[in-house]
C-alpha positions as CSV (number, residue, x, y, z in Angstrom):
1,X,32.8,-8.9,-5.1
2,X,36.4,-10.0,-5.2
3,X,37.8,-11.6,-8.0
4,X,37.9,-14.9,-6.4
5,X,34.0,-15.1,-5.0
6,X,33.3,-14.0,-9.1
7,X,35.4,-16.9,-10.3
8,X,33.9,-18.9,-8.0
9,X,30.4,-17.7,-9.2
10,X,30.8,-18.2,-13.0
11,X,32.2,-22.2,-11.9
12,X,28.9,-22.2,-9.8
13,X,26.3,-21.3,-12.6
14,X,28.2,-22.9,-15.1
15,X,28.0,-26.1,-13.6
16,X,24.4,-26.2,-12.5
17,X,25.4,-25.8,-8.9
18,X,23.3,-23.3,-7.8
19,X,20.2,-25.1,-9.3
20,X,20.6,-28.2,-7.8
21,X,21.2,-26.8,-4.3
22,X,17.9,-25.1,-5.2
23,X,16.6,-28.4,-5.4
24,X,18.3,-30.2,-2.5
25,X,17.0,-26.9,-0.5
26,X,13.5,-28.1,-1.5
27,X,13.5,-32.0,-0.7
28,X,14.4,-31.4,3.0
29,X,11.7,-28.5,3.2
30,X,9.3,-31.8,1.6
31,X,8.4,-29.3,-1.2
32,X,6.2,-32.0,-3.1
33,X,5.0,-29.7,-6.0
34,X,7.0,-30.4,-9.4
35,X,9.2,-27.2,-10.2
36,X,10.0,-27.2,-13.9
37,X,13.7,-26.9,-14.7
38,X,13.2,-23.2,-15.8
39,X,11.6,-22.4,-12.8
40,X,14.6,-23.8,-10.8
41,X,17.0,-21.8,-13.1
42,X,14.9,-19.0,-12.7
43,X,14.7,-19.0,-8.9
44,X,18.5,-19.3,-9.0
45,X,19.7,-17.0,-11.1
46,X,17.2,-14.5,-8.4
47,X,19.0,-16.1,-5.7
48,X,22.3,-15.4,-7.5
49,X,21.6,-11.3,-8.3
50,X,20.5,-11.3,-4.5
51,X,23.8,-13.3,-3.4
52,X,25.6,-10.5,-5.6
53,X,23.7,-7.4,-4.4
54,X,24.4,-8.3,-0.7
55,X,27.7,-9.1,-1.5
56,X,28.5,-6.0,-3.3
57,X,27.6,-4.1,0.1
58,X,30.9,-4.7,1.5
59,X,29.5,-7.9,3.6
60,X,32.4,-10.0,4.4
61,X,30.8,-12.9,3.5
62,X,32.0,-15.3,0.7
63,X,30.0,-15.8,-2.2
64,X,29.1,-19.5,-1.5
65,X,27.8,-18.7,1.5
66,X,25.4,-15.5,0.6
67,X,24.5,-17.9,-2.2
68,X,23.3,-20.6,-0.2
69,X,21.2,-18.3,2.5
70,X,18.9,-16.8,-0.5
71,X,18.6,-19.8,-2.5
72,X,17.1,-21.3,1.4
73,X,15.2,-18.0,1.2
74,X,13.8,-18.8,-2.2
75,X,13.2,-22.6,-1.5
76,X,11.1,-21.0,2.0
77,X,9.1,-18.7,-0.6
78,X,8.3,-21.8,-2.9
79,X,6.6,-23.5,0.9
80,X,5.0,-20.9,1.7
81,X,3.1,-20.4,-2.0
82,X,2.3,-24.4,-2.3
83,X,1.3,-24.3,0.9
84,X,-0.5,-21.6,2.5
85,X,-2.9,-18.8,0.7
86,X,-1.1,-16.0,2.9
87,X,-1.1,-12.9,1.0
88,X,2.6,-11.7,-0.1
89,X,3.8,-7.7,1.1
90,X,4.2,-5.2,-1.8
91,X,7.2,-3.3,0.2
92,X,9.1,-6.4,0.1
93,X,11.2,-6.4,-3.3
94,X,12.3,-10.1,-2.9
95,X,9.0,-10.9,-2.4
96,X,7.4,-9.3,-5.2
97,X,10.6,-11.0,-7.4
98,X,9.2,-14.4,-6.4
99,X,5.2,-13.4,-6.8
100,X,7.0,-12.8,-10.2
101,X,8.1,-16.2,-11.3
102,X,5.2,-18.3,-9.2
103,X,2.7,-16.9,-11.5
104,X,4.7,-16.9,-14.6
105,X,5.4,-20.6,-14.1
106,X,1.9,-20.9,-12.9
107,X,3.0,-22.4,-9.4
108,X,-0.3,-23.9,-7.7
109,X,-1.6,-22.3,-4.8
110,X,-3.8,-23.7,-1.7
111,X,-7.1,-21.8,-1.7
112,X,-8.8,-21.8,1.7
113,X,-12.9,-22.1,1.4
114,X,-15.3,-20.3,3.2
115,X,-17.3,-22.3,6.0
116,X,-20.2,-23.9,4.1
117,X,-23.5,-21.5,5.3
118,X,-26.8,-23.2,4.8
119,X,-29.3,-20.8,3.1
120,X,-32.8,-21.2,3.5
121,X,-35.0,-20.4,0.1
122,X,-38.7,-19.2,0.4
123,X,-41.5,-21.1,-1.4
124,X,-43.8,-18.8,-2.8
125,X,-46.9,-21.5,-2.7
126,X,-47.1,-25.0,-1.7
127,X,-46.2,-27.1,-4.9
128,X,-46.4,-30.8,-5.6
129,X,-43.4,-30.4,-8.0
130,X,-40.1,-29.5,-6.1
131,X,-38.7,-26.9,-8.3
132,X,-41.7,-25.3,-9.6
133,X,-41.3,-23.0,-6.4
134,X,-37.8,-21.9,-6.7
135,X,-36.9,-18.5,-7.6
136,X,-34.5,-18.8,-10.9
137,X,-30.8,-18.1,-9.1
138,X,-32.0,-21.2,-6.7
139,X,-32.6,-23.6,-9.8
140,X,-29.4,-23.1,-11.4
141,X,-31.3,-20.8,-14.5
């Protein structure tokens, strides 16, 4: 990283920049879940060692821009967690990095139910009483 994209970085994180991108990143993805201030940070400051790392490689991008492409990669992951129930690879480090700080800051996921199945449960004798019959799972016991 040049000395300039790292001057540019500290002004960036020292002025909230990166956070609020973060969050401007998430209203046009209509994000509607409530992401705690430390959470943002948190995503951020991910977004941030990623925008480094890729800039370290000898990419000839500017900082800004590197920044801006993961902190849209990290707004992405926080849609697809609040929305979908998708399992998340293990062989993807960036993914495992945001698994991370969803479930430290306890970020709500969408759970998809099974098809309701109706089960039929045997009498054992015809009763008068409707629950004298039922086997003790069936009657909640």
């Amino acid at each position: 990283m040049t000395w300039l994209n790292s001057g540019i970085r500290v002004l960036l994180l020292a002025q909230g920049t990166a956070a609020r991108w973060l969050r401007e990143e998430l209203n046009s993805l209509k994000v509607r879940i409530r992401l705690t201030d430390g959470c943002i940070e948190e995503l951020a400051r991910e977004a941030d060692h990623a925008a480094r790392r890729a800039g370290g490689i000898g990419n000839d991008g500017s900082y800004v821009m590197l920044l801006r492409q993961h902190l849209i990669v990290q707004a992405n992951w926080v849609r697809r967690w609040t929305t979908t129930d998708e399992k998340v690879p293990a062989d993807d480090p960036v993914a495992q990095a945001f698994v991370r700080i969803a479930r430290k800051y306890a970020l709500p996921r969408p759970w998809k139910l099974s098809d309701p199945v109706a089960v039929e449960v045997g009498r054992r004798r015809p009763s008068w009483a409707w629950s004298a019959d039922l086997p003790a799972q069936a009657a909640g016991h």
